[in-house]
C-alpha positions as CSV (number, residue, x, y, z in Angstrom):
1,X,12.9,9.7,-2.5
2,X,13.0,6.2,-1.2
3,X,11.4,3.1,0.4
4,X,13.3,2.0,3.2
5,X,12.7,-1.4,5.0
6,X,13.5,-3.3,8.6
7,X,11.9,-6.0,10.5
8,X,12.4,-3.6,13.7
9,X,9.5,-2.3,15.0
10,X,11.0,0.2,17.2
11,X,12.8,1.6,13.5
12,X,9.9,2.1,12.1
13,X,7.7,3.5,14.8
14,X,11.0,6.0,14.7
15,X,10.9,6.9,10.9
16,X,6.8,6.6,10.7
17,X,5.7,7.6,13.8
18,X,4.4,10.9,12.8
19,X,2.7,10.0,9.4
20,X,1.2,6.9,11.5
21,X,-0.6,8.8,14.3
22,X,-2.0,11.8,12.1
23,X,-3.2,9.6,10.0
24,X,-4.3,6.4,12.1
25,X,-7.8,5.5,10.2
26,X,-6.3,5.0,7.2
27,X,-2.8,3.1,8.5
28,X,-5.4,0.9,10.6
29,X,-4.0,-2.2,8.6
30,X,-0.3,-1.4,9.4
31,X,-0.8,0.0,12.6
32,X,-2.7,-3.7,13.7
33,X,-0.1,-5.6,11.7
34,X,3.2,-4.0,12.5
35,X,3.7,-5.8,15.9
36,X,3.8,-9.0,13.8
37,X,4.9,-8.1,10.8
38,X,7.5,-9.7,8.8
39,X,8.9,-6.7,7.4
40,X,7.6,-3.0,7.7
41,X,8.8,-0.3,5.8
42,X,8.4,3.9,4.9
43,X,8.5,5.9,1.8
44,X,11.4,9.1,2.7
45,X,10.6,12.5,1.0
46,X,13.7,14.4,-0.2
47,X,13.2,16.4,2.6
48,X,12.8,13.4,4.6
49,X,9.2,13.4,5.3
50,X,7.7,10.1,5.5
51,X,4.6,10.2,3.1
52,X,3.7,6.2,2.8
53,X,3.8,3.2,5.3
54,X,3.6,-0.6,4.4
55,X,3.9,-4.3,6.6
56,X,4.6,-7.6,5.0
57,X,2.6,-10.6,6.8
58,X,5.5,-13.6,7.5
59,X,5.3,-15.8,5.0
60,X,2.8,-18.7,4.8
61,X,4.3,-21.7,3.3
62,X,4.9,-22.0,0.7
63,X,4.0,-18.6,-0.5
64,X,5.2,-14.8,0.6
65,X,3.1,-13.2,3.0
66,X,0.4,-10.4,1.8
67,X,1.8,-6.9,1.3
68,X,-0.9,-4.6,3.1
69,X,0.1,-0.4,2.1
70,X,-1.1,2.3,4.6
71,X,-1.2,5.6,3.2
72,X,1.0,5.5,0.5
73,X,1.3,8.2,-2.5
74,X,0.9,6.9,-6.4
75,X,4.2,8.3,-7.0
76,X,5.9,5.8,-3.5
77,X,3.8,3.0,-4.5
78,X,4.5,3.1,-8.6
79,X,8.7,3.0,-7.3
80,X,8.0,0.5,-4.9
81,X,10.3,-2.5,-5.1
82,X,10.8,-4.9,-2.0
83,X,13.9,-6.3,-0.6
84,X,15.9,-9.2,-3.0
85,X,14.4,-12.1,-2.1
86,X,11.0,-10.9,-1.6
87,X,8.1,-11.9,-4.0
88,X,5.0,-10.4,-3.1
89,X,2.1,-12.8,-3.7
90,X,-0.4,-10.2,-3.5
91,X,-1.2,-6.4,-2.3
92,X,-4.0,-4.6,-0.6
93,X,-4.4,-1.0,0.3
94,X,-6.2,2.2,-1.1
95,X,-7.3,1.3,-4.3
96,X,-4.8,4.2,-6.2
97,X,-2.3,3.0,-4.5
98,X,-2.8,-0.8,-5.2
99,X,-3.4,-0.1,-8.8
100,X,-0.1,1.8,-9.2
101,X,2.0,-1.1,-7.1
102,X,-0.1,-3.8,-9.6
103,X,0.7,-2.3,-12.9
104,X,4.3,-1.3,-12.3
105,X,4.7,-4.9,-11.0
106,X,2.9,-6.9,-13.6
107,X,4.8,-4.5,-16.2
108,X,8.1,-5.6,-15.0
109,X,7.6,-9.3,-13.9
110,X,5.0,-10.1,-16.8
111,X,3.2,-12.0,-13.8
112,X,-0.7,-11.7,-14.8
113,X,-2.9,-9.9,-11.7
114,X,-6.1,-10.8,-10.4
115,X,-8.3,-8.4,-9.0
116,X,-9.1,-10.3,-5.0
117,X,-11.8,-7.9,-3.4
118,X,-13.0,-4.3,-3.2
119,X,-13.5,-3.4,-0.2
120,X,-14.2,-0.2,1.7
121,X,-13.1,1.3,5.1
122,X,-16.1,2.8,7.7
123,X,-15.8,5.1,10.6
124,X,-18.2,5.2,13.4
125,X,-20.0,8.3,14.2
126,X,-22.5,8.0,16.4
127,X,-23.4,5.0,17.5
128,X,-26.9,3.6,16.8
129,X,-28.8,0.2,18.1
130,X,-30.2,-2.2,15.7
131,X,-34.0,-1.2,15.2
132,X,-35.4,-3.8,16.0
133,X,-33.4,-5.4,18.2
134,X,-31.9,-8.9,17.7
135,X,-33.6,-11.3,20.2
136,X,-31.2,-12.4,23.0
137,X,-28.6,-10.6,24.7
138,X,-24.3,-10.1,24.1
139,X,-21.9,-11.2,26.2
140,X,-18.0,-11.3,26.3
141,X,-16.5,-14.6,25.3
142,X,-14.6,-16.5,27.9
143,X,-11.9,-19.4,27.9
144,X,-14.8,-22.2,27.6
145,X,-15.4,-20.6,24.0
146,X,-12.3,-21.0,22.7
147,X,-13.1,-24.5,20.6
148,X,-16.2,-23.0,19.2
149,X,-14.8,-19.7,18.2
150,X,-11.4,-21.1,16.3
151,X,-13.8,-23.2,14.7
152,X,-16.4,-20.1,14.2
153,X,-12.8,-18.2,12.8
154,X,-12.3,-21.3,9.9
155,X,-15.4,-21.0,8.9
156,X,-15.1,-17.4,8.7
157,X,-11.6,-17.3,6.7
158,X,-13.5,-20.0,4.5
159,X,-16.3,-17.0,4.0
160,X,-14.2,-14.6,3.0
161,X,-12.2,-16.5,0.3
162,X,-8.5,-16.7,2.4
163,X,-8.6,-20.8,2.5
164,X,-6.7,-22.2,5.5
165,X,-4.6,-24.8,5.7
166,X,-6.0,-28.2,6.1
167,X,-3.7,-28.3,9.4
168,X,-4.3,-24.7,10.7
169,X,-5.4,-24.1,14.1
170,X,-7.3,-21.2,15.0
171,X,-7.0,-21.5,18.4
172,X,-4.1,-19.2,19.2
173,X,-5.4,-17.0,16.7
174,X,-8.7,-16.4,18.8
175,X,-7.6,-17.1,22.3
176,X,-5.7,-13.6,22.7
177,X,-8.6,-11.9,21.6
178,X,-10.7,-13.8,24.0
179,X,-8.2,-13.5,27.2
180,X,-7.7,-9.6,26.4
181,X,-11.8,-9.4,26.3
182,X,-12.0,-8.7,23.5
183,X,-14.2,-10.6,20.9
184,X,-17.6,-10.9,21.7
185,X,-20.7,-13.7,21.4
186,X,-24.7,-13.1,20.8
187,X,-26.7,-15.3,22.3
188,X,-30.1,-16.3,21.3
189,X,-32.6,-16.5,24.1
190,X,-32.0,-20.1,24.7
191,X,-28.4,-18.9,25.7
192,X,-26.8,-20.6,22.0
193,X,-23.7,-18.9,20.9
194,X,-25.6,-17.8,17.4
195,X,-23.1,-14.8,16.0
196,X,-19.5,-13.3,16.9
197,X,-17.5,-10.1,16.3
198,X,-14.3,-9.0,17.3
199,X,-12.1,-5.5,17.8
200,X,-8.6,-4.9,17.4
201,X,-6.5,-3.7,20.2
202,X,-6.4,0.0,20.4
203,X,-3.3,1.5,18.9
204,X,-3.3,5.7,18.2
205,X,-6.5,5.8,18.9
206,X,-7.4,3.5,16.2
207,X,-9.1,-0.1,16.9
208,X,-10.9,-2.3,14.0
209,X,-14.0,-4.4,14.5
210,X,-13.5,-7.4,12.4
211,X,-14.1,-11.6,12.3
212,X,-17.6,-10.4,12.6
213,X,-19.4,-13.9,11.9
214,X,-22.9,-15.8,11.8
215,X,-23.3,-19.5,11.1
216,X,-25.5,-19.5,7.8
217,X,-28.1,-21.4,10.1
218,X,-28.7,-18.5,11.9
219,X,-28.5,-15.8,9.0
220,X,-31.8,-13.3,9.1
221,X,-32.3,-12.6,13.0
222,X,-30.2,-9.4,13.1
223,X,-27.7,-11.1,15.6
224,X,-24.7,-10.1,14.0
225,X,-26.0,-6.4,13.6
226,X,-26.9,-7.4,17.8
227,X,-22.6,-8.6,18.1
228,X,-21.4,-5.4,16.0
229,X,-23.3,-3.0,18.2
230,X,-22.0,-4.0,21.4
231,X,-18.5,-4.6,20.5
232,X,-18.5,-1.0,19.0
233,X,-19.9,0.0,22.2
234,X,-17.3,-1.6,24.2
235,X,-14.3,0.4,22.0
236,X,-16.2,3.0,22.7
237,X,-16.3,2.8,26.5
238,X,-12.6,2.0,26.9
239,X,-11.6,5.4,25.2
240,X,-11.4,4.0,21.2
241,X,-11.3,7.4,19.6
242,X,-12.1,6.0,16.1
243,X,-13.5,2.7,15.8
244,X,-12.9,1.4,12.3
245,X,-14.1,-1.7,10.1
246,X,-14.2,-3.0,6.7
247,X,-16.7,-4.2,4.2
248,X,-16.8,-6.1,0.8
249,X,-18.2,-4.0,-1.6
250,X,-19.9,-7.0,-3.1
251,X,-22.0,-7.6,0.1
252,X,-25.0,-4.9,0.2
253,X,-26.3,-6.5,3.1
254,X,-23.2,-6.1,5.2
255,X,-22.6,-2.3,4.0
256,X,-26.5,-1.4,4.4
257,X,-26.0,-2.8,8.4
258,X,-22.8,-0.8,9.6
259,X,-24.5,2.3,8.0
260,X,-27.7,1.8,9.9
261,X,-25.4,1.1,13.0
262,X,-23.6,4.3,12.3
263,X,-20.5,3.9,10.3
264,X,-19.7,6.3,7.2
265,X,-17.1,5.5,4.7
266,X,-13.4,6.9,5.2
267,X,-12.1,5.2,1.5
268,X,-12.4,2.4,-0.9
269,X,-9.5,-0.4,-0.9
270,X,-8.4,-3.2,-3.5
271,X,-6.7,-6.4,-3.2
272,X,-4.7,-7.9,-6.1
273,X,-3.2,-11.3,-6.5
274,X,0.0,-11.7,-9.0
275,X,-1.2,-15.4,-10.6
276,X,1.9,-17.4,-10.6
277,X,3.7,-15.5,-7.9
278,X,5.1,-17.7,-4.8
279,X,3.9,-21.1,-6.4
């Protein structure tokens, strides 16, 4: 039994391929990651099943990249060790899988761990409009969008606690999404852009609605719950078998909306930090 690692994608798809398409809701993170990945890499049975999946972001100066786990056993996660060289900064995945990586880590680099977030992964069933419905109407985004969506996307990384760069420019970051059609605006009747969401491309059937964000001025008017619904629709219409997305667990308001909308949980995740790690 033993973790094995490349930065090929076609490798891994090879070794993982299997594990990764019967179990695509919960490898959604390294399923969307992989193509970009800085490393990726698979937990071998002695048999040589693969039972546990894993990508490394590319690094962000001056710090490793995140280590996001698929489905990964205790046992693959509690032997994990990366490449020499490779100092993960922090870890996110099922949350028995996380907590196995984070002890067996802190244990043998002394580093102190922080717990990040607890989040939990949804699955949409059936599909249900807001009730009542958000005044004003969705619509895709197009090119003339692009400055106010990067800046929409700071604001959004900002919200969530993962502080850009004071340099960092969102603009390539959202300008794929908006080109491939495939982040969404609601507009308030007066035709303002007042609330965004986004899905992932589809891979095994498998796509994620995520940078689902409202300016606080425009919190309480059920527009995001308006942007959610119709870019779950849209999955939905080009053929997304399961359309996936994440909540913090510390944000009742956001978990009560994607139930009403129709999602039901899959599994709960946590993300650690290793304090010291990377600076």
């Amino acid at each position: 039994m033993t973790w094995y690692f490349t930065e090929d994608v076609d490798t891994f798809r090879t070794a993982a391929g299997e594990l990764l398409a019967a179990e695509a809701a919960r490898n959604t993170a390294v399923l969307t990651l992989m193509d970009s990945a800085g490393r990726l890499g698979w937990w071998a049975e002695p048999d040589g099943r693969v039972t546990g999946v894993l990508a490394m972001s590319p690094p962000r100066e001056p710090s490793p990249g995140p280590v996001d786990l698929g489905v990964v056993t205790v046992e693959a996660a509690r032997a994990l060790v990366l490449p020499e060289g490779e100092t993960p900064t922090s870890v996110r995945g099922e949350t028995a899988a996380v907590e196995a990586f984070a002890e067996a880590y802190a244990r043998a680099t002394g580093l102190p761990r922080t717990v990040t977030g607890r989040m939990r992964l949804f699955r949409l069933g059936e599909l249900v409009p807001p009730d009542p419905a958000p005044a004003g109407r969705a619509r895709t985004a197009v090119e003339a969008d692009i400055p106010l969506v990067a800046a929409w996307a700071r604001e959004f990384a900002r919200a969530v606690g993962d502080e850009p760069a004071p340099d960092a420019d969102f603009t390539e970051h959202v300008t794929e999404r908006i080109t491939e059609g495939r982040l969404v605006l609601w507009e308030a009747p007066d035709g303002r852009p007042v609330s965004m969401a986004c899905v992932s491309r589809t891979i095994e059937g498998q796509a994620r609605v995520h940078l689902v964000y409202t300016p606080p001025a425009e919190r309480g008017h059920g527009y995001a719950a308006g942007a959610t619904e119709a870019v779950s629709r849209a999955a939905r219409e080009r053929g997304t078998g399961q359309v996936l997305l994440f909540t913090d667990l510390a944000n009742p308001t956001s978990n009560a909306l994607y139930r009403r909308l129709g999602y039901r949980p899959v599994i709960d995740h946590l993300g650690v930090r290793f304090t010291g790690a990377g600076d």
